[in-house]
Structures are given as C-alpha cells and as structure tokens.
C-alpha positions as CSV (number, residue, x, y, z in Angstrom):
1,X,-129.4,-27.6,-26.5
2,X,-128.6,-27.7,-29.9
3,X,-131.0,-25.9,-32.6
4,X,-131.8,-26.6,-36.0
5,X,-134.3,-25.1,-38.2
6,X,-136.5,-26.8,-40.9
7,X,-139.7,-25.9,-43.1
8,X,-141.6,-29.0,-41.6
9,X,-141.3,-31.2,-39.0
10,X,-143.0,-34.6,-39.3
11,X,-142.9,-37.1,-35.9
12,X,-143.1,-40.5,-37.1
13,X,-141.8,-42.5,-39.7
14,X,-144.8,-44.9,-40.8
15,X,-146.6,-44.6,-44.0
16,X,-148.7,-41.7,-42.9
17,X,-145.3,-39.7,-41.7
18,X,-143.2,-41.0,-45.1
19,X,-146.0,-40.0,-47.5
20,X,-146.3,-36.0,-45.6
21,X,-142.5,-35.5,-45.4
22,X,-142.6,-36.6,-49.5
23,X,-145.2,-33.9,-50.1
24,X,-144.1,-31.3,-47.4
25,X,-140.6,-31.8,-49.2
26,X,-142.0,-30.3,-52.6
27,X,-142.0,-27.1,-50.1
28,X,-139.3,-26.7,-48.6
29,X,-136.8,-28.4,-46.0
30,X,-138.3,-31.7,-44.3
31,X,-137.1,-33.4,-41.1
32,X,-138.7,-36.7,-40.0
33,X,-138.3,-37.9,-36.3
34,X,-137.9,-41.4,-35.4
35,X,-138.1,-43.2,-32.3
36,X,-136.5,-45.9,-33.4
37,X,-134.9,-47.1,-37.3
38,X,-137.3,-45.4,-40.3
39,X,-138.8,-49.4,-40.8
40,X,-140.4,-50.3,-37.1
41,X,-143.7,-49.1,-37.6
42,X,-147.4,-50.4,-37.5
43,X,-147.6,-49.6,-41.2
44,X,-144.5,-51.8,-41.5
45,X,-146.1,-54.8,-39.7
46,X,-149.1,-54.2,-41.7
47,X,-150.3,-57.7,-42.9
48,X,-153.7,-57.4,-45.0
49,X,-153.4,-54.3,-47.6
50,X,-155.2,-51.1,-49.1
51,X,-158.9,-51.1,-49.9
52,X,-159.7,-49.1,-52.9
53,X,-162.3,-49.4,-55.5
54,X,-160.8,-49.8,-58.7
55,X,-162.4,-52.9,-59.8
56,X,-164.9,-52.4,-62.3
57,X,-167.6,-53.6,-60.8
58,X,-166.8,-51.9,-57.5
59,X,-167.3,-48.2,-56.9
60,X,-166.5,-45.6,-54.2
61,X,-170.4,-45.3,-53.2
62,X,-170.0,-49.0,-52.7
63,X,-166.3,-48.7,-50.5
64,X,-168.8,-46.1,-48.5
65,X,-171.6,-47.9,-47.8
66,X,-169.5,-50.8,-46.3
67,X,-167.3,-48.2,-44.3
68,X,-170.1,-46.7,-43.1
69,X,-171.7,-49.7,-41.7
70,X,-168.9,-50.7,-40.3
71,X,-168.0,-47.2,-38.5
72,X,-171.7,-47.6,-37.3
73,X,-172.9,-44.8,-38.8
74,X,-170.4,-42.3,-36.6
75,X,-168.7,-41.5,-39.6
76,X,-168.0,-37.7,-40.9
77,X,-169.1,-38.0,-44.8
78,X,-167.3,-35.8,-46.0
79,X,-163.8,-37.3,-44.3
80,X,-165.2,-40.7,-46.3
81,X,-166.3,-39.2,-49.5
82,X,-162.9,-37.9,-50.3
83,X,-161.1,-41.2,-48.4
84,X,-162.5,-43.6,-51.1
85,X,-162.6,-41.0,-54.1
86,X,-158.6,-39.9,-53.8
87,X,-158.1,-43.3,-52.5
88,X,-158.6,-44.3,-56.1
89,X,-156.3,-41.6,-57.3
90,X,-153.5,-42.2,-55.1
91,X,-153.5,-46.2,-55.3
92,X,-153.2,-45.7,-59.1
93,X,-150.4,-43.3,-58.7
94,X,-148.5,-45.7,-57.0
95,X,-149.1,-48.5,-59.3
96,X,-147.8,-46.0,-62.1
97,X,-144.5,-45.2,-60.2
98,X,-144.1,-49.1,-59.8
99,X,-145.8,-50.3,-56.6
100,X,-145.0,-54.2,-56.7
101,X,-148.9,-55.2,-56.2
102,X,-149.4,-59.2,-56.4
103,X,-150.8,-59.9,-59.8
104,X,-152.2,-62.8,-61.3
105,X,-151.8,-63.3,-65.5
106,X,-150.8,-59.2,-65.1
107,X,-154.0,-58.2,-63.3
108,X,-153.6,-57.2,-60.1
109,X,-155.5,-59.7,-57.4
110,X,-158.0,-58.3,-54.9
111,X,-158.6,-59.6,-51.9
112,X,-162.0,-60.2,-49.9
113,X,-161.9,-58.7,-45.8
114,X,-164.2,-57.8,-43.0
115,X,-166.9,-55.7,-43.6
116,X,-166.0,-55.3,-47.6
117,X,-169.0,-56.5,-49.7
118,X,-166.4,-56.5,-52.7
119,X,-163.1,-57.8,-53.7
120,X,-161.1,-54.4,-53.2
121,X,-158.2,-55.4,-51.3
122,X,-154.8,-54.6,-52.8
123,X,-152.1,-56.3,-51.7
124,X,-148.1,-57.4,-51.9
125,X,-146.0,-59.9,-51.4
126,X,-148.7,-62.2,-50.0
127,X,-149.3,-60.9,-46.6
128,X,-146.6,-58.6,-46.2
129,X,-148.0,-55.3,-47.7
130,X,-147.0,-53.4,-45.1
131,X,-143.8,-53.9,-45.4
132,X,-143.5,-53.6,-49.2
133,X,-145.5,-50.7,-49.7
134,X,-143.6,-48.5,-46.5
135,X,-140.0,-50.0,-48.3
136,X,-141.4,-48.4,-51.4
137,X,-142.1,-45.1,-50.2
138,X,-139.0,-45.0,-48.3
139,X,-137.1,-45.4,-50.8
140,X,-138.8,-42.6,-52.3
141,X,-138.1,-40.6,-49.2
142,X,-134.9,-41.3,-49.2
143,X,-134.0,-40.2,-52.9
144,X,-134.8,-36.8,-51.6
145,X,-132.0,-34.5,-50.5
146,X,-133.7,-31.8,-48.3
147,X,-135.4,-34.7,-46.4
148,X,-133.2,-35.3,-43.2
149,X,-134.1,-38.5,-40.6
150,X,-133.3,-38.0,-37.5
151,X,-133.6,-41.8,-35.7
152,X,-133.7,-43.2,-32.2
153,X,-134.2,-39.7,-31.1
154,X,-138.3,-39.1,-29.7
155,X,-139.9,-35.8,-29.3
156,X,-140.9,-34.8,-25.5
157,X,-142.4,-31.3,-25.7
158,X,-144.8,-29.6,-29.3
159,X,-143.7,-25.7,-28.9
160,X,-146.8,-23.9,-28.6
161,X,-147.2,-20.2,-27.6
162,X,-150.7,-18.5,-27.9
163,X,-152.5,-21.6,-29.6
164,X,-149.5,-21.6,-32.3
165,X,-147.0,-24.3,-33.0
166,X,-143.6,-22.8,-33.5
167,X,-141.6,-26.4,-33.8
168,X,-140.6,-29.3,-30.9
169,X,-138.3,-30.5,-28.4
170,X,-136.4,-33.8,-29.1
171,X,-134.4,-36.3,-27.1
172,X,-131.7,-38.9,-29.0
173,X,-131.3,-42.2,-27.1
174,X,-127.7,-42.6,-27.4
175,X,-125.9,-39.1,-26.5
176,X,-129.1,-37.9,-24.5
177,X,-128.5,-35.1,-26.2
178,X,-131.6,-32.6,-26.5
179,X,-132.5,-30.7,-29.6
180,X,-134.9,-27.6,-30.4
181,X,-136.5,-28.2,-34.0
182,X,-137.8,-24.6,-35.3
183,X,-140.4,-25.1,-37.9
184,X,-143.0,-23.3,-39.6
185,X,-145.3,-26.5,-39.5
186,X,-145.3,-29.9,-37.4
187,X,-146.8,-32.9,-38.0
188,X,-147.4,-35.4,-35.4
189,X,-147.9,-39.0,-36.9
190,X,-146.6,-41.5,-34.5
191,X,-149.1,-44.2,-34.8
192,X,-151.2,-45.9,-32.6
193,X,-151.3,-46.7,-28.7
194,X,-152.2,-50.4,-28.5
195,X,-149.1,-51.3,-26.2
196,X,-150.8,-49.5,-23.5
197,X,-152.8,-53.1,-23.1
198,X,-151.3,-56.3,-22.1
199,X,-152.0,-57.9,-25.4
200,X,-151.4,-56.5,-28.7
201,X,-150.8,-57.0,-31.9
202,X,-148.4,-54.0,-32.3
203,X,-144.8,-53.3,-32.2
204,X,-143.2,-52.2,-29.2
205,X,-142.4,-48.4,-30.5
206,X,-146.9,-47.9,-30.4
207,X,-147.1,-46.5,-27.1
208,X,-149.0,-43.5,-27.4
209,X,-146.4,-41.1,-27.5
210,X,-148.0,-38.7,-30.5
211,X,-151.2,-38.6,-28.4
212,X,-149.8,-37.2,-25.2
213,X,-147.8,-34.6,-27.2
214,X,-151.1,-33.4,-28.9
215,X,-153.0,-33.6,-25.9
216,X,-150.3,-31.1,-23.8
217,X,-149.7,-29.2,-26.3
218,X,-153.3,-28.0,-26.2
219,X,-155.5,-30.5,-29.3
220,X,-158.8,-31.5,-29.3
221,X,-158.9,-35.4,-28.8
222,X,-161.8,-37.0,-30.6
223,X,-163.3,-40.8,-30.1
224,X,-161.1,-42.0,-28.3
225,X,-163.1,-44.6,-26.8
226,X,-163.1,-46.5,-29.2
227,X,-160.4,-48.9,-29.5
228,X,-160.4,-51.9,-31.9
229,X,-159.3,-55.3,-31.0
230,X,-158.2,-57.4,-34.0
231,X,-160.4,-60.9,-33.7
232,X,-157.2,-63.0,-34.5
233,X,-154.1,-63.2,-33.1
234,X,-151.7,-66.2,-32.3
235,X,-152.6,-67.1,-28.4
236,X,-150.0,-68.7,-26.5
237,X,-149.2,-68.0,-22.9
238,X,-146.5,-66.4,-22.1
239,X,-145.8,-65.2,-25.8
240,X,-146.6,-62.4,-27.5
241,X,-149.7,-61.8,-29.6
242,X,-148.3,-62.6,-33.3
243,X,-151.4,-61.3,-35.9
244,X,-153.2,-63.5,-38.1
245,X,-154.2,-61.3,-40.7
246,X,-158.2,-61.0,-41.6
247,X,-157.3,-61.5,-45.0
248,X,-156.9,-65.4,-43.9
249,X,-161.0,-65.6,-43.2
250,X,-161.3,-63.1,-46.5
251,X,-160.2,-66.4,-48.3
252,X,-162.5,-68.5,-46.7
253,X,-160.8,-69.8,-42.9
254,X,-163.4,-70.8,-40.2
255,X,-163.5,-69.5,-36.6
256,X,-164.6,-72.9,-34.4
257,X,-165.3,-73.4,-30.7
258,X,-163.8,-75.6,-28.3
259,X,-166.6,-78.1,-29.9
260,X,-165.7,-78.4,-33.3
261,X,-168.3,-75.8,-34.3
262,X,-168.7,-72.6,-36.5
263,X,-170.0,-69.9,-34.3
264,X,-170.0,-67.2,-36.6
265,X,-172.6,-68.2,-38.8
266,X,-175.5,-68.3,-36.2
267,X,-174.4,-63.9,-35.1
268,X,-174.2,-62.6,-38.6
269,X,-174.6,-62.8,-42.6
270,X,-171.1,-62.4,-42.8
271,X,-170.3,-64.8,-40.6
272,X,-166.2,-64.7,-40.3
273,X,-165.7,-61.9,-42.4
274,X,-168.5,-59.8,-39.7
275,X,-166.9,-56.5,-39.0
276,X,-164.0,-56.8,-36.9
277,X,-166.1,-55.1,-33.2
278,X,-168.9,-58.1,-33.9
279,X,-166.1,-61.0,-34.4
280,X,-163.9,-60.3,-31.4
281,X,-167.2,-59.8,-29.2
282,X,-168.1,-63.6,-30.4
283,X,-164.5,-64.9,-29.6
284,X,-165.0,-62.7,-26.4
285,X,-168.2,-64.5,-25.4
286,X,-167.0,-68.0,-26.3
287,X,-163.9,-68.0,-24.2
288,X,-165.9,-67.0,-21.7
289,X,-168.1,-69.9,-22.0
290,X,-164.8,-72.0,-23.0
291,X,-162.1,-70.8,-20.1
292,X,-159.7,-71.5,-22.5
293,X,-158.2,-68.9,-23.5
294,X,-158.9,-68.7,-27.1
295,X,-160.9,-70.2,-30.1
296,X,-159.6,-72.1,-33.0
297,X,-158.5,-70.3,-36.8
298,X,-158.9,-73.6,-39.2
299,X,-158.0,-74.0,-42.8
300,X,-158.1,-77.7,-43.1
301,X,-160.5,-77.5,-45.7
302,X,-158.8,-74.7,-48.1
303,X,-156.1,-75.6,-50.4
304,X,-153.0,-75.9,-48.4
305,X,-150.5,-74.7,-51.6
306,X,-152.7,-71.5,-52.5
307,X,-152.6,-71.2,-48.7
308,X,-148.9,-71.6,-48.1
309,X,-148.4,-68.9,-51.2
310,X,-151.0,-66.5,-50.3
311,X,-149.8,-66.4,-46.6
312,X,-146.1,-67.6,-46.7
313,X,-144.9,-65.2,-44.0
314,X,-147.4,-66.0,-41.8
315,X,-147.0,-69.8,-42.6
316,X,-143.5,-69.5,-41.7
317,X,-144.0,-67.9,-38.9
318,X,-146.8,-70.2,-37.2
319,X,-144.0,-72.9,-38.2
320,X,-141.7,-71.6,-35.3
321,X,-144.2,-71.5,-32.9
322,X,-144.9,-75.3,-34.0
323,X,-148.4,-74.9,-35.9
324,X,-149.0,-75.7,-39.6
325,X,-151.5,-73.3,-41.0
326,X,-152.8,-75.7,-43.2
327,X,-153.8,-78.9,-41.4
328,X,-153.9,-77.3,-37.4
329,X,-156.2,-75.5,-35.4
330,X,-154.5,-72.3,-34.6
331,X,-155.4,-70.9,-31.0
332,X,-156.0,-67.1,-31.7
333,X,-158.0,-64.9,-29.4
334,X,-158.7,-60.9,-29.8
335,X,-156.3,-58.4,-29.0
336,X,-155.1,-54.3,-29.0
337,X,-154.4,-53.8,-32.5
338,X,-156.0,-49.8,-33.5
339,X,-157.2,-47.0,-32.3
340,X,-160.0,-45.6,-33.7
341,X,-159.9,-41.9,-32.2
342,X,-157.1,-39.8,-31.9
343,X,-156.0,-35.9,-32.0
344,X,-158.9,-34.0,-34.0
345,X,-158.4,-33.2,-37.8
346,X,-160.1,-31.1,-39.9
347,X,-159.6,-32.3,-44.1
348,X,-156.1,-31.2,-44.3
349,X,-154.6,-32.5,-41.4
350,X,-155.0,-29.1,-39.0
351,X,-155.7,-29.7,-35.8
352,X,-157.4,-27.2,-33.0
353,X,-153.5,-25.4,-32.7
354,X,-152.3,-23.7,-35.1
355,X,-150.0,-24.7,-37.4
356,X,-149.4,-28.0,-35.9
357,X,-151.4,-31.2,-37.7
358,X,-152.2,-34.7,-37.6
359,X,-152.2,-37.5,-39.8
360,X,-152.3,-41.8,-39.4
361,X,-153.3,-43.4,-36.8
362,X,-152.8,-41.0,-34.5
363,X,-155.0,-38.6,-36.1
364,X,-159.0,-38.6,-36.1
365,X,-160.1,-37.5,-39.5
366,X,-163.5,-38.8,-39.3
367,X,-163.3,-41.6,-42.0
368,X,-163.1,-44.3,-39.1
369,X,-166.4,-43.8,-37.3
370,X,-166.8,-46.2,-34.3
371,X,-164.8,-49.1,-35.8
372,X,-162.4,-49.0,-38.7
373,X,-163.0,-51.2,-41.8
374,X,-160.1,-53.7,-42.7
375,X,-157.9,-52.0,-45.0
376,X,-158.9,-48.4,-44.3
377,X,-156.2,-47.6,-42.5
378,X,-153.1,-47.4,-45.1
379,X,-155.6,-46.3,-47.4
380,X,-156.2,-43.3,-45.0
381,X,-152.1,-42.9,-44.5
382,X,-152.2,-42.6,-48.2
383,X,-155.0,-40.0,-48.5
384,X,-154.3,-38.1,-45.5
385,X,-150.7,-38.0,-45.5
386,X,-150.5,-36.4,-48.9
387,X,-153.3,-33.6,-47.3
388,X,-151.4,-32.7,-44.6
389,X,-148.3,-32.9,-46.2
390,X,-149.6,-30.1,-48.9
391,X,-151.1,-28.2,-46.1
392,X,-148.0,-27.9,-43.6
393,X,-145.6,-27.2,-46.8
394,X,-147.7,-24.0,-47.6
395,X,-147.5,-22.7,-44.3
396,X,-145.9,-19.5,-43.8
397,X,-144.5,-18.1,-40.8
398,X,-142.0,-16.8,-38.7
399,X,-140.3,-20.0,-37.2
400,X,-138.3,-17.6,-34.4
401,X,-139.7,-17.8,-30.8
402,X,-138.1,-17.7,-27.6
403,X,-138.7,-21.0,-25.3
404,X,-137.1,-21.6,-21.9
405,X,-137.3,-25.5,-22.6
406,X,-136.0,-27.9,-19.7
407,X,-133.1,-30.1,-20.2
408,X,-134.3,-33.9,-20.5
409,X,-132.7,-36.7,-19.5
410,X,-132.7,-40.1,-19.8
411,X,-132.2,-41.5,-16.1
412,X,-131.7,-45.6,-17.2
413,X,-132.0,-46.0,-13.1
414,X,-135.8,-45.2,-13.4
415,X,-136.6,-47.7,-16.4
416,X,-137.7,-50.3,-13.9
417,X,-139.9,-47.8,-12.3
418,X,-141.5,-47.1,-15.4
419,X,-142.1,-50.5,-16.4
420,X,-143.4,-51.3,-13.4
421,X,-146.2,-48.5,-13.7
422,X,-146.7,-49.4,-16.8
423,X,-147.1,-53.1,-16.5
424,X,-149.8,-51.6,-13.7
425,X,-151.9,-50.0,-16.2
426,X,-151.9,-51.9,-18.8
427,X,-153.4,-54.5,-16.2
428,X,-156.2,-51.8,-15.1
429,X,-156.8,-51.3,-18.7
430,X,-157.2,-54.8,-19.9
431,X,-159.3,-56.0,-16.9
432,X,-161.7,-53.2,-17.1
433,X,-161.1,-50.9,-20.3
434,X,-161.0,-53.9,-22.9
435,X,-163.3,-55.7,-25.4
436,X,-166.2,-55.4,-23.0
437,X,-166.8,-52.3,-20.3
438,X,-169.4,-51.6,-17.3
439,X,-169.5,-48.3,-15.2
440,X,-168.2,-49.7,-11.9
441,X,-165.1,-50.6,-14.0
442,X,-164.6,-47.8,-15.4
443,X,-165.3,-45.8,-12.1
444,X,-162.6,-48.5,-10.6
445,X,-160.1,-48.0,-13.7
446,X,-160.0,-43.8,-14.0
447,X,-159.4,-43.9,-10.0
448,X,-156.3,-46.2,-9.8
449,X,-155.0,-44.5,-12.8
450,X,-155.3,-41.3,-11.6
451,X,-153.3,-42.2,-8.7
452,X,-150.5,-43.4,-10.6
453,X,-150.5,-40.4,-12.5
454,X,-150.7,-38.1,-9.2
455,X,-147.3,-39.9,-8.2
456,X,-145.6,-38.7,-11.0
457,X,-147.5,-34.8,-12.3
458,X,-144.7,-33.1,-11.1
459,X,-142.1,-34.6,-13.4
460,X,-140.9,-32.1,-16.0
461,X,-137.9,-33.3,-17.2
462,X,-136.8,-37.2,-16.7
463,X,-138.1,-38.9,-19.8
464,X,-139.1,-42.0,-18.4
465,X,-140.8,-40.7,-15.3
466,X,-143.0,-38.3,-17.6
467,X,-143.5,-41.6,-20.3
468,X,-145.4,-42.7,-16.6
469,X,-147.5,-39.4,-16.7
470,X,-147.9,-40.1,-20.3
471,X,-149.6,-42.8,-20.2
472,X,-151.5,-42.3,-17.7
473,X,-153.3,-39.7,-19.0
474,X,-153.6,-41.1,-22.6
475,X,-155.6,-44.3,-20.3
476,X,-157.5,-41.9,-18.9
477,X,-159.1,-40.1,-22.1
478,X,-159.7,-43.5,-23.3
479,X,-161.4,-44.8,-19.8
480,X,-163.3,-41.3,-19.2
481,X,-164.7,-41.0,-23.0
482,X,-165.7,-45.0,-22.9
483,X,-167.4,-43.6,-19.1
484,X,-169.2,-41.2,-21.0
485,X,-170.7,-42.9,-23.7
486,X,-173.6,-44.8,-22.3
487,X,-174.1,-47.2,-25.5
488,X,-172.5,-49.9,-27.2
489,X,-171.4,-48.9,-30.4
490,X,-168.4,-50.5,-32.9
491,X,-165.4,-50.9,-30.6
492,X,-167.2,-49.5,-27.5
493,X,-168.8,-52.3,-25.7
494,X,-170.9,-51.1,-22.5
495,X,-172.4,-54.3,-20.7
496,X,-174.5,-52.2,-19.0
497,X,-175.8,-50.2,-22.0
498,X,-176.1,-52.9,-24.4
499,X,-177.7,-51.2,-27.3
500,X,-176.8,-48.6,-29.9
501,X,-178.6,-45.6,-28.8
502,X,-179.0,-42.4,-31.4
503,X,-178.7,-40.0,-28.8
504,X,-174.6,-40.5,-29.0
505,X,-174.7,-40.4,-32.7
506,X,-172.0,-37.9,-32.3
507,X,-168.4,-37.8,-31.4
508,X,-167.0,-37.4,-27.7
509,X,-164.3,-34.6,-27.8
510,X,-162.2,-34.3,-24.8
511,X,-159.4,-30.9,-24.1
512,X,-156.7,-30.6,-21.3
513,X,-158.0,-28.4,-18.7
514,X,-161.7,-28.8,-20.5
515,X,-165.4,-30.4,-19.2
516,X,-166.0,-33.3,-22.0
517,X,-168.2,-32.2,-25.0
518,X,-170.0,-33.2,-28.0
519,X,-169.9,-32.6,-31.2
520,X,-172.4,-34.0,-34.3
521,X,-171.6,-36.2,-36.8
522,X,-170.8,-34.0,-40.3
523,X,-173.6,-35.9,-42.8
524,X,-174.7,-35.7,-46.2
C-alpha cells in the first residue's frame, strides 16, 4: 500500500471539487481524486447555467424570495443569504478572469427558468454551460503546479480515528493498486446519487459513492428525502434519459397532453416554468391518466432559428434520436436528476467529523430547502466550493496516524453480481421511492433493501461487493427519511399525506448507528 501525503485531499473532480482544490491550493499541496477523467461530471453535463442577480433590476432579496418558495420554506437563511450575496461576487470574478458568458451586442444575456421571477440565468455556449464553465476552471486547475489529479482511481474508506479525519484510502482501476492519502483536511465532493434509479438524467460516474463514504465514516446526513426529478427528459424505451434543459420552457416551450392540450396553465401561475417538484407531479399525473409513457415538449410556435442557436446542442442531439426540436413533439417524461439532501454542512463546508468537509451536490448546506431552484446548483459549487476550500487549507494538524487498512480489490468476476443487485434496487426504488410515495411502499421498499444489504454486510474488502452494501444503505437513508416525513413537501410526495404540514418545518437528520432526529430550520 503505497503512501502519499498532501495538505488537502478533495474527492471529486466537478465544479464544486475544481473550485476547493483551486482555493485549498493557495494553502498548501492539493490532490484531487477522480473516478473517472477530470471532465465526466454532473457539473459537466450541466445544460441550463448559474442564477445570480446582477441585473439591475434584480436583487439578491429577490434571488431569495424565489429560492425560498421554491425550497418550500425548509431553507436555512443564513446558507441562502450568503448563497445569493457571494453568488454575485463570485459570478463577477469569473467574468473578470474571462468566463466566456453568451452575450448579445456585449451584454451578457439572462435567461428566464423555473421558479425565477427574474431574468438571472447566466449562461454559455447556448446550453452547454456546464461544460464551458468546468473547462474554464480546469484549466485553471490545471495551471497550478502543487495541484496533482489522481484519475480512474475512487476512494473506498475516509480515515477517521476519534471523530477526526486523518486522510483516505484509494483504489486505481487499472493496476488495482491501493493508496493511503495522509492529509490534514479532506473534502468529499463526488456529486450526486441519481443512478441509483432506473431513469436519470445523470452520468454514469453519479452513484452515490461520496454519500456512503460520509455516512461510514461517521457524518450527519441531512434531507435526504428529498430527491428531485427533472420534469423533462427525452423518453424513449429502451434509451437512456437524454435531459431537455428547463431553460427550453424559460424561452417559452409548452408542455401538452396526449390531447393536444396545455396542462400546466390550469395547476399554477407559472404554468411551465412552475417549480420543478409541481411540473414533474403534473407530467406524473398525466401519464397516469395517458399510459403512455410521457407528455409532449412543443416549440412549434417559437422561432425555430433563435431556437436552433439558443439550444444547438440539444438540437443536434434530438436529431440523432430522429426528432426536430423545432416542428416535433418531443416525448419527455420526469426523471432522477438531483439530490437535494446530502452529508450535513455547517457555512464552511465542515461536516459533524472533524476535519473532513463537504461541498456540491453531495453536501447539504441548507441553501436547497425541499426542492432546489433551477440554476442553484453551480451557483452553490461556486459559493461553497471556494468556503470549504479556504476552510480545509487553514487546517492545521498532525497528518501522521497509524491505520491497519485492508487491501481492496477489484474482483471483475463479481461485476455481474453487482449489477445484478443493483439493477434490483434501482427497481425497488423507482416503483416505490420515486416521484410519488405511500407508507406500505416504503415499509415494502426499506425491507427488500435491507435484505440485499444483509447478503453482503460482511464484505470488507472486494470493491464491488461493498459498492452492493453501498448502495444499499444510501437507498435506505433515502427510503427511511421519505418514511419519516409524514407530509408532502418540494420533492417529497407522500400520497398518503397529501398536504404540507408545519410540524416538519424542519430537517430530518439521520447518523450510522443513530435513532433519526430533527433539527429546526435556521431563520431570520
């Protein structure tokens, strides 16, 4: 087991990870662990762009109020107060060091999403902001010489003694060889977990990975029933979900039934551009009524060259599946795209072990509430990112420790095993942990999982057998919180309980080896 030391360790290599290793590096010696290559990421694949308020007729306040009321009021303020106030600072700090945003007669363009009462979206290259703006900041990364990447290789074990992390165990694919990273501060930011459903919008590397590590090594998990289902994505059987950005109905596309007809209009003021929990419960409850499969996206009646511009990669890539954006009705239908909840922050990233923090997706911060905005998300990365990596730079301590660590391995006869087992969950979890939820599913779900996880608790060192017990577990904070909360509430739909109800006006904080608690909302 080879051993290398660093200052900070970061796990991930999306915006959230990129943007902490740039600011951990102004401290001291940086590594970043990757999966996969430094570009597969959600942030990557991100389509729509970064809300910030920096129009003059917009204001943070304003950015607030609309995340608020989207989070259904389950937001922390003081997470959202300084989410759209730096937001500001560090949107213009890229756009000084040369962020390519679309302009239009040198002004920058802002878009119109869900949920955003304002024009505040920044974006690039059309609808490919993602992938510009984690380019951008790579490239940053890269120009920095006591940054070292570390790819295909994936961390199986955060080194904790006595509540304190002292650095992680890693795996790389090819040579299966296993590494000890000693660090004075880690910082898990791995993404999201959508893959754990049939249906996603996510890349195959989103599997949960950063919240299992948290969980075992001891974290608080906050919210993590609420999981948000993006209203519009390409649906095809047999195919993957392909994402149809919501910055397509921010520019004015219509959402129709099997009839011809707008639905959206007659369920909110917003109609299409609704939060994203009220659209995908519409499209839920019309292909119900439909057995279809799926609703229609229609732009007929929009411009088809500002169209084919504004949304040229997803244009091109509705073209190889045989649908023309601007004259067909698209099938799309909801599916896995982010998780709300995630391993429990305070401002700077810290989570409930010391020394070992949290920011992205994977993190819970407290900005998100019940169900995340459009467009919050790489705004957070931004924000949040530069917090933690400031905090885990100024760490000081002793990085030596003594661990007697197992050897993993990478047993390639067990793969079919572990899709297999996964396949099976992600079945349990789509029938009965998905867009809409009752008690006797849940009860149903949380048993067969449990189960598959029982096969497989006494795995300690084959990596896919332990990716099994993995995700099982991660399933099961999702299907026991969602058990828990007796209310429907942003992307927590309880048939059962079909009302919001102020008694859980607070957050659902789960602990290994610890009964479920709860913990108030921080306001005003």
């Amino acid at each position: 087991m080879q051993v290398l030391e660093f200052d900070t360790v970061v796990i991930g290599s999306g915006l959230a990870g990129l943007i902490t290793a740039f600011h951990a590096s102004e401290y001291g010696k940086v590594a970043i662990i990757s999966k996969s290559g430094l570009d597969i990421s959600n942030s990557y694949n991100a389509q729509g762009g970064i809300a910030a308020a920096i129009d003059e007729g917009d204001s943070p306040k304003l950015h607030m109020e609309d995340s608020m009321t989207a989070g259904r009021d389950l937001c922390d303020y003081d997470a959202l107060e300084i989410l759209v106030n730096e937001g500001i600072e560090c949107v213009s700090d890229l756009i000084k060091k040369g962020m390519p945003f679309d302009r239009k007669d040198g002004e920058i363009i802002l878009g119109l999403e869900g949920g955003h009462k304002k024009r505040r979206i920044l974006h690039a290259g059309g609808d490919a902001t993602g992938k510009v703006l984690t380019q951008f900041v790579l490239n940053r990364v890269l120009e920095k010489s006591n940054i070292v990447s570390f790819e295909n290789t994936t961390v199986v074990d955060i080194l904790v003694k006595n509540n304190r992390c002292y650095g992680v165990q890693a795996l790389e694919f090819k040579t299966q060889k296993n590494y000890i990273f000693k660090a004075k501060a880690t910082v898990i930011a791995t993404g999201g977990l959508a893959r754990i459903y049939l249906r996603t919008t996510n890349p195959h590397t989103a599997t949960g990975d950063g919240y299992a590590l948290g969980f075992h090594a001891g974290t608080q998990m906050s919210d993590m029933e609420f999981i948000q289902f993006h209203p519009t994505a390409l649906h095809l059987e047999e195919k993957d979900a392909f994402l149809i950005s919501e910055a397509v109905r921010g520019e004015g596309a219509y959402l129709i039934n099997e009839e011809g007809e707008r639905f959206m209009t007659k369920l909110h003021p917003l109609a299409e551009l609704a939060p994203r929990d009220v659209v995908s419960f519409a499209i839920f409850k019309e292909i119900q009524k439909s057995k279809s499969g799926h609703v229609f996206l229609s732009l007929k009646h929009l411009d088809a060259e500002v169209i084919k511009h504004r949304f040229s990669h997803i244009y091109s890539k509705l073209q190889e599946f045989g649908f023309d954006l601007t004259k067909d009705n698209v099938p799309v239908a909801p599916a896995s795209h982010y998780t709300v909840g995630g391993i429990k922050t305070d401002l700077h990233g810290q989570t409930s072990v010391e020394n070992l923090f949290a920011a992205g997706e994977v993190a819970s911060t407290g900005v998100m509430g019940a169900n995340r905005i459009a467009s919050n998300s790489l705004l957070e990365c931004l924000v949040f990112g530069k917090r933690s990596g400031i905090a885990a730079g100024n760490i000081k301590q002793d990085k030596n420790f003594d661990f007697n660590s197992p050897i993993f391995k990478l047993d390639t006869e067990n793969e079919m095993i572990f899709l297999e087992k996964k396949n099976r969950i992600a079945t349990i979890m789509n029938n009965y942990v998905g867009i809409v939820r009752d008690k006797k599913g849940l009860e149903y779900a949380i048993t067969e999982i449990e189960k598959i996880k029982n096969e497989f608790n006494n795995c300690t060192d084959n990596y896919n057998l332990c990716k099994i017990k993995n995700n099982a577990d991660i399933c099961l904070l999702i299907a026991r919180a969602a058990l828990k909360r007796e209310e429907s509430r942003g992307g927590h739909i309880r048939e059962d309980f079909q009302k919001e109800n102020p008694d859980f006006k607070v957050h659902i904080i789960q602990q290994k080896d610890k009964n479920i608690q709860f913990e108030p909302i921080r306001k005003q």
